[in-house]
C-alpha positions as CSV (number, residue, x, y, z in Angstrom):
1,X,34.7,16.0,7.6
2,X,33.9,12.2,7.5
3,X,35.5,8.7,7.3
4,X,34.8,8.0,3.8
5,X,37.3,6.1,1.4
6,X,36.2,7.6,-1.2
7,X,38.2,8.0,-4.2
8,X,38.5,11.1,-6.2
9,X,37.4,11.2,-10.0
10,X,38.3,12.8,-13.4
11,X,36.4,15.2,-15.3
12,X,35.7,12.4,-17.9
13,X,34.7,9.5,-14.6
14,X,32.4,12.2,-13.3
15,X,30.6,12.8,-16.2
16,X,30.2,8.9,-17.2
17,X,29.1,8.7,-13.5
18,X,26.4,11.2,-14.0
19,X,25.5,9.4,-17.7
20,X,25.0,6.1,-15.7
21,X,22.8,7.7,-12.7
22,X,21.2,9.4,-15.4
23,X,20.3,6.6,-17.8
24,X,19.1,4.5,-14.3
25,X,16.9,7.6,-14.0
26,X,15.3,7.2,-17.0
27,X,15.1,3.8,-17.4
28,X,12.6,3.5,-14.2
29,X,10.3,6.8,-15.1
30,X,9.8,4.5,-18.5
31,X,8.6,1.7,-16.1
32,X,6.3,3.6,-14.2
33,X,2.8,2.2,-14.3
34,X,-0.6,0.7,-13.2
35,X,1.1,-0.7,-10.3
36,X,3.1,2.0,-8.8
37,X,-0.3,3.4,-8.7
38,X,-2.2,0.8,-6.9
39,X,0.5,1.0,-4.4
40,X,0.1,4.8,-3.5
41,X,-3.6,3.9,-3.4
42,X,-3.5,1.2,-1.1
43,X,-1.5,3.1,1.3
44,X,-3.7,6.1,1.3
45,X,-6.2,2.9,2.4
46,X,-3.9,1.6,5.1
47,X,-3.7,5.5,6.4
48,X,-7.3,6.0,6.3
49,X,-7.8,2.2,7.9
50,X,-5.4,3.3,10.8
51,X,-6.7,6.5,11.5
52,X,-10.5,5.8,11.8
53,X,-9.5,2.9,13.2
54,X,-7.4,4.6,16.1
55,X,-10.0,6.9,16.6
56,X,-12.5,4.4,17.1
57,X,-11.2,2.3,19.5
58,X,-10.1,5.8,21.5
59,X,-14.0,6.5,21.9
60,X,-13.8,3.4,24.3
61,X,-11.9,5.5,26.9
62,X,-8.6,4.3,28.8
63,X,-9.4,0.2,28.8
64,X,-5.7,-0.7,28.3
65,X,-6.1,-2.8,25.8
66,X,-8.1,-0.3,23.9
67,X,-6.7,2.7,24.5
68,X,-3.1,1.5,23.7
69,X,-4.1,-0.3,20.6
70,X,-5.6,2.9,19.0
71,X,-3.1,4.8,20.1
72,X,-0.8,3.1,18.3
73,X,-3.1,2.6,15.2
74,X,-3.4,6.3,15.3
75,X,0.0,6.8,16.2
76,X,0.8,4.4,12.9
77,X,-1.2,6.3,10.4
78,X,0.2,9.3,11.2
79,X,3.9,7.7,10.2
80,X,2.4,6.5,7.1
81,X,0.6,10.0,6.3
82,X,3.9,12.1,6.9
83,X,6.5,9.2,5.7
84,X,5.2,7.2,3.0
85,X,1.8,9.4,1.6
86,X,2.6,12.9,2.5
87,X,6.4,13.6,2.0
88,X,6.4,11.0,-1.3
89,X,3.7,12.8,-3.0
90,X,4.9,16.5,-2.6
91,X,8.0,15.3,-4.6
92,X,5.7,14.8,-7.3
93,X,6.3,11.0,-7.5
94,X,3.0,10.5,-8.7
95,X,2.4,13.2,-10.4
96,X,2.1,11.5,-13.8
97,X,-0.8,9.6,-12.4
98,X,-3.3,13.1,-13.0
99,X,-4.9,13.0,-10.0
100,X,-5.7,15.9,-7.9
101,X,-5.7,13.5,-4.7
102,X,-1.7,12.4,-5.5
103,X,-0.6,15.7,-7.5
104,X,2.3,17.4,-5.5
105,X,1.3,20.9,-5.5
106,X,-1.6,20.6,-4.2
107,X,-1.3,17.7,-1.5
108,X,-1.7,19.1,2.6
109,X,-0.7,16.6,5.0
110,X,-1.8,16.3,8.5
111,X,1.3,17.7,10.0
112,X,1.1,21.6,11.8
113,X,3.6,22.9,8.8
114,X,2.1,23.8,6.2
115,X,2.8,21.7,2.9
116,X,4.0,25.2,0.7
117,X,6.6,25.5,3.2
118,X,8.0,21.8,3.0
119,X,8.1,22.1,-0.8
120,X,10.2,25.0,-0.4
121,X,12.8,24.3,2.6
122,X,13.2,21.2,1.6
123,X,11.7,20.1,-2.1
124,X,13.7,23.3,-3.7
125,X,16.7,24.4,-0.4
126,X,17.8,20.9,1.0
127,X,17.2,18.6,-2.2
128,X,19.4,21.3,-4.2
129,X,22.0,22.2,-1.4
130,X,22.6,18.7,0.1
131,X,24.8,19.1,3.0
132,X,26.0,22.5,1.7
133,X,27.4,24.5,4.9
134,X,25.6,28.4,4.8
135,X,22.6,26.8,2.2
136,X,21.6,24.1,4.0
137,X,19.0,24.8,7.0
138,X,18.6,21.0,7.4
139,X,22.2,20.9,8.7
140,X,21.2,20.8,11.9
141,X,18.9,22.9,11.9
142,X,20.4,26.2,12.7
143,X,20.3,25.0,16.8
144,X,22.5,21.8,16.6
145,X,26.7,21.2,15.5
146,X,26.8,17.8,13.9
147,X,30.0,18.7,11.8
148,X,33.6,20.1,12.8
149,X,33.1,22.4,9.6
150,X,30.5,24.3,11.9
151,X,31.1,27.4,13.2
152,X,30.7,26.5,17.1
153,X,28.6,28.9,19.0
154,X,27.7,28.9,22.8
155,X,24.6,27.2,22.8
156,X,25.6,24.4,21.4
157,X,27.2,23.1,24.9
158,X,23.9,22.5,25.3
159,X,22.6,20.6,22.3
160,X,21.9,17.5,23.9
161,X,19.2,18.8,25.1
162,X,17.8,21.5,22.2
163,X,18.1,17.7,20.3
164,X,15.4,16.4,22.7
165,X,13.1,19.3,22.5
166,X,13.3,19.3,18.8
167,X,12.7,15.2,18.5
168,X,9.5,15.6,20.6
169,X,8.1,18.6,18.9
170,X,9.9,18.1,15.6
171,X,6.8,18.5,13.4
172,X,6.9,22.0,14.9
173,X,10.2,22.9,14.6
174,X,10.4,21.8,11.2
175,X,7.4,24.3,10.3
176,X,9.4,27.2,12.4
177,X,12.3,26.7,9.9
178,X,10.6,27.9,6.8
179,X,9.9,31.4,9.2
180,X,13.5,31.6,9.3
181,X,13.0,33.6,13.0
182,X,17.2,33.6,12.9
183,X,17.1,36.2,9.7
184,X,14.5,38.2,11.9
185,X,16.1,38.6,14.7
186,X,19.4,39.5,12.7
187,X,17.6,42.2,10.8
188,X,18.2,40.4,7.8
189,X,14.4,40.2,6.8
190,X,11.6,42.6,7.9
191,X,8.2,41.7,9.8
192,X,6.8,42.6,7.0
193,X,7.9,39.6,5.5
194,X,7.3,36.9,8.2
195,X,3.9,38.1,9.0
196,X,2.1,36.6,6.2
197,X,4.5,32.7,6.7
198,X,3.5,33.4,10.1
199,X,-0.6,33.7,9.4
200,X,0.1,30.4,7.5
201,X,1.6,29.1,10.2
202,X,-0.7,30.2,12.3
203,X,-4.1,28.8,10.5
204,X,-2.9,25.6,9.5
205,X,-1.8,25.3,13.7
206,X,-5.4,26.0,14.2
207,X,-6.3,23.4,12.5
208,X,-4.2,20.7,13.4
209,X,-5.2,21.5,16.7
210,X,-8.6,21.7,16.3
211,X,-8.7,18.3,14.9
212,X,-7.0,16.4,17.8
213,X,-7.4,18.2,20.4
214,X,-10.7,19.7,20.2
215,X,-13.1,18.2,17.5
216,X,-12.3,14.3,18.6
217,X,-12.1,15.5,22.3
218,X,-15.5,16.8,22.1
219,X,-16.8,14.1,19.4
220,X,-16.3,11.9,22.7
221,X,-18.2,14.1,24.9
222,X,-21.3,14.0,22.6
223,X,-21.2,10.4,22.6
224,X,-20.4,9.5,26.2
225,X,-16.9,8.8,26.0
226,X,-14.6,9.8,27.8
227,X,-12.7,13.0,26.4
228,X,-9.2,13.0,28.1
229,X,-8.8,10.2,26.9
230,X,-9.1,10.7,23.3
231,X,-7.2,13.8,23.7
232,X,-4.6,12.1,25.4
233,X,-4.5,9.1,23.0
234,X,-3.8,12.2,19.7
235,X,-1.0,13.6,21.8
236,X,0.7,10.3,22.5
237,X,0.1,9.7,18.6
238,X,1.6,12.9,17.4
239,X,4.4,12.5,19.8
240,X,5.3,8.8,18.6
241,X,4.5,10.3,14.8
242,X,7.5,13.1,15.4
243,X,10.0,11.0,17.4
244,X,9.9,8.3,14.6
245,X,10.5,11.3,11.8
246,X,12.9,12.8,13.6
247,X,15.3,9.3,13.8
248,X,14.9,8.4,10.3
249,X,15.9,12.1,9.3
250,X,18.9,12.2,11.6
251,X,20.1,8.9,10.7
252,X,19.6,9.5,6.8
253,X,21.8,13.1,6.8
254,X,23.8,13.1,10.0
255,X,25.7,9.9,10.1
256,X,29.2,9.6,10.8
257,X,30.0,8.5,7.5
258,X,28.1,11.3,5.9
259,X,30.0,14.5,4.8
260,X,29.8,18.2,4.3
261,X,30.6,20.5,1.5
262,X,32.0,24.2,1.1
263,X,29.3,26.5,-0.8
264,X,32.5,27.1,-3.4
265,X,31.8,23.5,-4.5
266,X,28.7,24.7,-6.3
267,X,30.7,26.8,-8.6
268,X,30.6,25.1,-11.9
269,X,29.1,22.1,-10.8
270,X,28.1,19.4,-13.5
271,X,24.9,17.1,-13.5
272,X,28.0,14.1,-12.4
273,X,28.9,16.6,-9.5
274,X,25.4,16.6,-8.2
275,X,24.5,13.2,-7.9
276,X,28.3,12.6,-6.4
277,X,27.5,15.3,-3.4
278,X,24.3,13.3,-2.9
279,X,25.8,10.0,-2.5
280,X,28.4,11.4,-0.2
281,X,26.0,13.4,1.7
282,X,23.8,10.6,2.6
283,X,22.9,7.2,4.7
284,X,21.0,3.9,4.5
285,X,19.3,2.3,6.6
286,X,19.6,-1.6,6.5
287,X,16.2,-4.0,7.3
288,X,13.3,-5.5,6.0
289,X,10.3,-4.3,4.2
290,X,8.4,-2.9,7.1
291,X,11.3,-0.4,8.4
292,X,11.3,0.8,4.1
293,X,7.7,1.2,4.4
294,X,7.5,2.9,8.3
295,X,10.4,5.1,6.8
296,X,8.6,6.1,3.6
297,X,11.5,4.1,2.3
298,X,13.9,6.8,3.7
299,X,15.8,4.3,4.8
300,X,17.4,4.2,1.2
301,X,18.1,8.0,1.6
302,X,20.6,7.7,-0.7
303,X,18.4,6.4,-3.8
304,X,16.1,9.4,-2.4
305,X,18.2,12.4,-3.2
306,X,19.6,10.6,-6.1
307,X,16.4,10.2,-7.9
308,X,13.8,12.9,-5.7
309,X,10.6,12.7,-8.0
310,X,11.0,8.7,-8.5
311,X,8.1,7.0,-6.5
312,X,9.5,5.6,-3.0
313,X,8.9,2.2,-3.8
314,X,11.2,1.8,-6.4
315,X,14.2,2.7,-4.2
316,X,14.9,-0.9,-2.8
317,X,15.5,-2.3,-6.2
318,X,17.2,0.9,-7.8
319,X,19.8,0.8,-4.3
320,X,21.3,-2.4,-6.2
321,X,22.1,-0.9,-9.0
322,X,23.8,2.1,-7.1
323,X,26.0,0.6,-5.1
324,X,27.4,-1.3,-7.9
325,X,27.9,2.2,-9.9
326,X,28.9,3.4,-6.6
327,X,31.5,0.4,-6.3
328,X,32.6,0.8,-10.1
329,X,33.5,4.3,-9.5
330,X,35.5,3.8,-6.0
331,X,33.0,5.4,-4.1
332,X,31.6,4.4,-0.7
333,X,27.7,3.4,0.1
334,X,27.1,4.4,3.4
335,X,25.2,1.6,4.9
336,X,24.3,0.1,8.2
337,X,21.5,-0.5,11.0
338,X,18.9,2.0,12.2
339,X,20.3,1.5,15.7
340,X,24.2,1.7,14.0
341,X,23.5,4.5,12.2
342,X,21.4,6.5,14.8
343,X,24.3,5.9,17.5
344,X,27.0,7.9,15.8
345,X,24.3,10.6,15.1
346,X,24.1,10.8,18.8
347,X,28.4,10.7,19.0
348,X,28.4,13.7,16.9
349,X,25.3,15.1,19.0
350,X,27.7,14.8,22.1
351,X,30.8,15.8,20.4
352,X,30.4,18.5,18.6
353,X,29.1,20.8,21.4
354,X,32.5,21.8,23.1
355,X,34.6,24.0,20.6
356,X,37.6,22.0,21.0
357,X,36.1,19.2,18.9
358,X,37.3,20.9,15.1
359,X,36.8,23.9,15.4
360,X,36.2,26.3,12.0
């Protein structure tokens, strides 16, 4: 359920809907060039600028200004990593480009999840079920109700607080998913199958971890710095890295403009279908040019699951063109502030835990 005016199309509207998305599609992959590929360069630059950077400035122990400025360096290149390097090239936007470094199968990003397990939860599951009740996992995530169409359980009288644990250690929880530990305890899949997702898991957790928390820590030992404070600069860096990803992926999904769908929905759907779920399904985010970059320009979410494998960048000037298709078809383009947006994620957060609030 959700307060859209959106108006409902004929076979014929749909399909010329899905013939204009289509042609937009096409259109930019023509374009793409030399200077989409300087720009996924020069990020993986800022990324590595940011992180060495960080870590650099950490070595000189807790000195306020010091410490807090390569916190936040390292903090920062850690956004940039996940948001605009990391998540953009496993969608094979750059694919076309041939190099190892940018090709999508291959890319590991310097999250604890392991990269095979985004491409598959939410490459192949969320980018093909959008907001599809029972196919969905990112649909809040199989611990919170953001929708009346949810079946309420117990636990979610306390979702309030499950939402906090999972903002703070959101890189985690979003690894956990892929186990699907819910299935397991069900008995719908064996051990057998989770053990070898769970050595994955497990190794690229070792690493991670070995990186922040005991190679740099002990980097700064060697040299005379002082270790807790490195240590304690990564933590703070990871922590501001996952409560950043977390708001810009509740705000682009969970809005109180963006709607659900019934898995019967699916049955026969068209290429017009598709993209019309995807537009209804998701939220922009409203700002300048530093938010689209902090966000990996996830702040046009909508443009994103439109057009999945276009590269990032291209998203601010493609969201022109759909809202006016959007507009021409009588459909709405859900729009606002990251602080508009995020506050009626965090009405249906608080709503949508008692069972009197639509209950299926």
């Amino acid at each position: 359920m959700s307060n859209r005016p959106d108006r409902e199309l004929t076979p014929a509207e749909l399909e010329a809907f899905g013939q204009e998305l289509d042609a937009l599609r096409q259109r930019t992959l023509a374009d793409l060039g030399e200077a989409d590929a300087r720009y996924i360069r020069r990020v993986r630059g800022v990324v590595r600028l940011c992180c060495w950077s960080g870590r650099a400035l950490l070595m000189l122990g807790w000195f306020p200004p010091t410490w807090l400025l390569g916190t936040l360096l390292l903090g920062l290149g850690k956004i940039l990593e996940n948001m605009e390097l990391g998540h953009n090239v496993m969608h094979g936007q750059y694919d076309w480009m041939n190099d190892p470094e940018f090709a999508g199968r291959q890319y590991e990003w310097d999250i604890v999840g392991p990269a095979d397990f985004w491409r598959h939860t939410h490459n192949h599951v969320h980018h093909t079920y959008t907001n599809v009740l029972g196919m969905d996992d990112d649909v809040g995530y199989g611990v919170v109700r953001l929708f009346p169409e949810q079946r309420w359980k117990p636990f979610y009288r306390w979702q309030p607080l499950w939402v906090t644990i999972q903002a703070l250690l959101f890189q985690y929880a979003v690894a956990i998913q892929h186990l699907r530990l819910d299935k397991l305890v069900k008995g719908r899949i064996s051990k057998e199958e989770v053990r070898p997702l769970a050595r994955q898991f497990g190794a690229k957790l070792a690493r991670q971890w070995g990186k922040d928390y005991l190679l740099f820590p002990l980097l700064a030992l060697l040299l005379g710095a002082n270790a807790l404070a490195v240590l304690t600069g990564n933590l703070v860096a990871n922590l501001l890295r996952n409560l950043w990803t977390f708001l810009v992926i509740f705000c682009g999904h969970f809005t109180e403009e963006a709607a659900v769908f019934a898995p019967e929905l699916l049955q026969g759907e068209t290429r017009g279908h598709w993209y019309l779920r995807q537009l209804r399904g998701s939220s922009n985010l409203s700002g300048g040019p530093l938010l689209h970059i902090l966000t990996g320009n996830l702040s046009h979410q909508i443009e994103h699951h439109l057009f999945p494998d276009l590269p990032a960048r291209r998203y601010a000037e493609l969201a022109r063109e759909v809202r006016l298709i959007a507009q021409r078809y009588g459909q709405h383009y859900n729009c606002g502030t990251l602080w508009g947006q995020f506050s009626t994620v965090l009405r249906r957060i608080w709503i949508y835990r008692l069972p009197a609030a639509g209950m299926a």
